[in-house]
C-alpha positions as semicolon CSV with decimal commas, in nm:
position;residue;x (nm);y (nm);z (nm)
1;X;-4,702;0,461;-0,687
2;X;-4,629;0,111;-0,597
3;X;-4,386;-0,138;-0,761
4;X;-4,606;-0,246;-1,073
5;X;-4,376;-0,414;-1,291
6;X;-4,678;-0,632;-1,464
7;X;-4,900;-0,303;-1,517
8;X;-4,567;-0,133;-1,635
9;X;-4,567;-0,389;-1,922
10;X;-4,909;-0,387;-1,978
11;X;-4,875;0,002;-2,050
12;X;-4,578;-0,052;-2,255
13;X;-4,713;-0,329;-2,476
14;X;-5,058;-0,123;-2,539
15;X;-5,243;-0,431;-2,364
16;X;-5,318;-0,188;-2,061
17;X;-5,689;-0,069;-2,055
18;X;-5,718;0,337;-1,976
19;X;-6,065;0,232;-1,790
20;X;-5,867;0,041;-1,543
21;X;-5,649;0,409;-1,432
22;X;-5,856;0,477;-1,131
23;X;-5,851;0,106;-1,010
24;X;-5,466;0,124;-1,046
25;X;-5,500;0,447;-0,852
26;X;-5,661;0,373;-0,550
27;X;-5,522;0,019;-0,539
28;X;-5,194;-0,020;-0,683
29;X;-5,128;-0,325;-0,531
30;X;-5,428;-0,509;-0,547
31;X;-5,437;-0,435;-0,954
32;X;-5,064;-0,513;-0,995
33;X;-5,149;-0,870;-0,871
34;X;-5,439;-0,920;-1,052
35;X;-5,317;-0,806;-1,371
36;X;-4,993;-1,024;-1,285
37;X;-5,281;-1,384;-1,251
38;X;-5,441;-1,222;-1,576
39;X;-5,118;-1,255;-1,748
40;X;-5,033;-1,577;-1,638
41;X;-5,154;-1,746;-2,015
42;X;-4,867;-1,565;-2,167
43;X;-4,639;-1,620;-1,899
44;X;-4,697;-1,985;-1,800
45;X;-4,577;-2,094;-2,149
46;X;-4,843;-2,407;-2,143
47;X;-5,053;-2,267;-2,448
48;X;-4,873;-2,133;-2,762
49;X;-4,918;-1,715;-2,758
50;X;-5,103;-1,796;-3,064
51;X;-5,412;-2,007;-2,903
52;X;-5,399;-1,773;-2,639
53;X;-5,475;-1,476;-2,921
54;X;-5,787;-1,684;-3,048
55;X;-5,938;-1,761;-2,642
56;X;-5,899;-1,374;-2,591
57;X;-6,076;-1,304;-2,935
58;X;-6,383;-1,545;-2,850
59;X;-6,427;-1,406;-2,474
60;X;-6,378;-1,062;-2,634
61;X;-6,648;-1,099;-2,903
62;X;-6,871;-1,282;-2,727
63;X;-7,205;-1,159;-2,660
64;X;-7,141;-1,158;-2,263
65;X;-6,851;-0,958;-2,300
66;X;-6,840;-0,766;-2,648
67;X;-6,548;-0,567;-2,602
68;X;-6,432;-0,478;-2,933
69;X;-6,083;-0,291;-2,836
70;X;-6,013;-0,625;-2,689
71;X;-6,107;-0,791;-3,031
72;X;-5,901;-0,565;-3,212
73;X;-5,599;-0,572;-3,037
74;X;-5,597;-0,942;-2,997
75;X;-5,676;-1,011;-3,379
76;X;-5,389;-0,753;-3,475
77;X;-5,190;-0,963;-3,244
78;X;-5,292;-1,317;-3,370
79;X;-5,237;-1,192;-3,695
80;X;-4,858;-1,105;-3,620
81;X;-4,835;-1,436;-3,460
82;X;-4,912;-1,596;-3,818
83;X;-5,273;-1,632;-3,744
84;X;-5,491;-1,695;-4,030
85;X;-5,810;-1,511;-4,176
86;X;-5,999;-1,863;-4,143
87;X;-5,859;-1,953;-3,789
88;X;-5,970;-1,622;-3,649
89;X;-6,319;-1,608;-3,861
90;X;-6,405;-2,003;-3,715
91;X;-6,330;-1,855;-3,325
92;X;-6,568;-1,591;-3,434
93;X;-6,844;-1,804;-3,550
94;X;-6,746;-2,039;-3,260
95;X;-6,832;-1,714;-3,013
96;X;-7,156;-1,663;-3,171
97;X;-7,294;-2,039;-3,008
98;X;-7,320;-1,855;-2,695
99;X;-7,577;-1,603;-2,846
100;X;-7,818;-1,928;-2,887
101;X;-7,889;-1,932;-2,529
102;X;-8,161;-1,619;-2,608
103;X;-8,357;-1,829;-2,846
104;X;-8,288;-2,155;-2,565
105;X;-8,498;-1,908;-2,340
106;X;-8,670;-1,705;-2,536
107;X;-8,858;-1,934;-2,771
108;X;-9,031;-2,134;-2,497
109;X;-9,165;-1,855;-2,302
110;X;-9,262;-1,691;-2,645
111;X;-9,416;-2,035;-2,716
112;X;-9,598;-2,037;-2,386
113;X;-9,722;-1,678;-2,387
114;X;-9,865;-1,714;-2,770
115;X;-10,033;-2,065;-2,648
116;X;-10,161;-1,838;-2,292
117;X;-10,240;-1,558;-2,556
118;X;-10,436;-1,754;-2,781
119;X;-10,654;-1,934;-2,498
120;X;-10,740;-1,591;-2,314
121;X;-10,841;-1,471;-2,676
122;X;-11,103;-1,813;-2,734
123;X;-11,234;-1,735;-2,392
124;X;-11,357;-1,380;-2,524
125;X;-11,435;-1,519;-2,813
């Protein structure tokens, strides 16, 4: 295999996903370098690890994504970072906004179709 030093980490630090084995397989270095860009958060030092822990929990749990490993291990990490209960329960709530977007689609059409449901139902009236 190639020089992976990033995925190396990845596997040692139990951040490495098993689903991403056959990717690493047949590219080695294509996934090294993107896993070394997906690190670059922790590596960068601009955001405190801690922030970083709460983004990862909100893409994680959102309703786009909803990949609870992810949530897990980032909450057991926030929470060794000092994290609180509250901090991580507001991201969470936070994460749910983007749910909203079914009822910003969902409740015109359904508004639309009852008002196109109703009419059709006069008419055979």
């Amino acid at each position: 295999m190639a020089n992976s030093p990033t995925v190396d980490q990845m596997r040692e630090n139990g951040s490495w996903n098993s689903l991403w084995d056959q990717l690493y397989e047949w590219d080695p270095e294509w996934t090294e370098q993107f896993m070394k860009t997906a690190m670059m958060p922790w590596n960068s030092g601009v955001l405190e690890p801690k922030v970083i822990e709460l983004l990862c929990i909100a893409v994680d749990a959102a309703c786009t994504h909803m990949y609870s490993p992810g949530v897990r291990r980032h909450i057991r990490s926030a929470l060794e970072l000092g994290v609180t209960r509250e901090e991580i329960l507001e991201v969470l709530k936070l994460a749910t906004v983007l749910g909203i977007h079914a009822c910003n689609v969902g409740v015109p059409i359904l508004a639309q179709e009852l008002t196109a449901h109703e009419e059709r139902r006069a008419g055979r009236e």
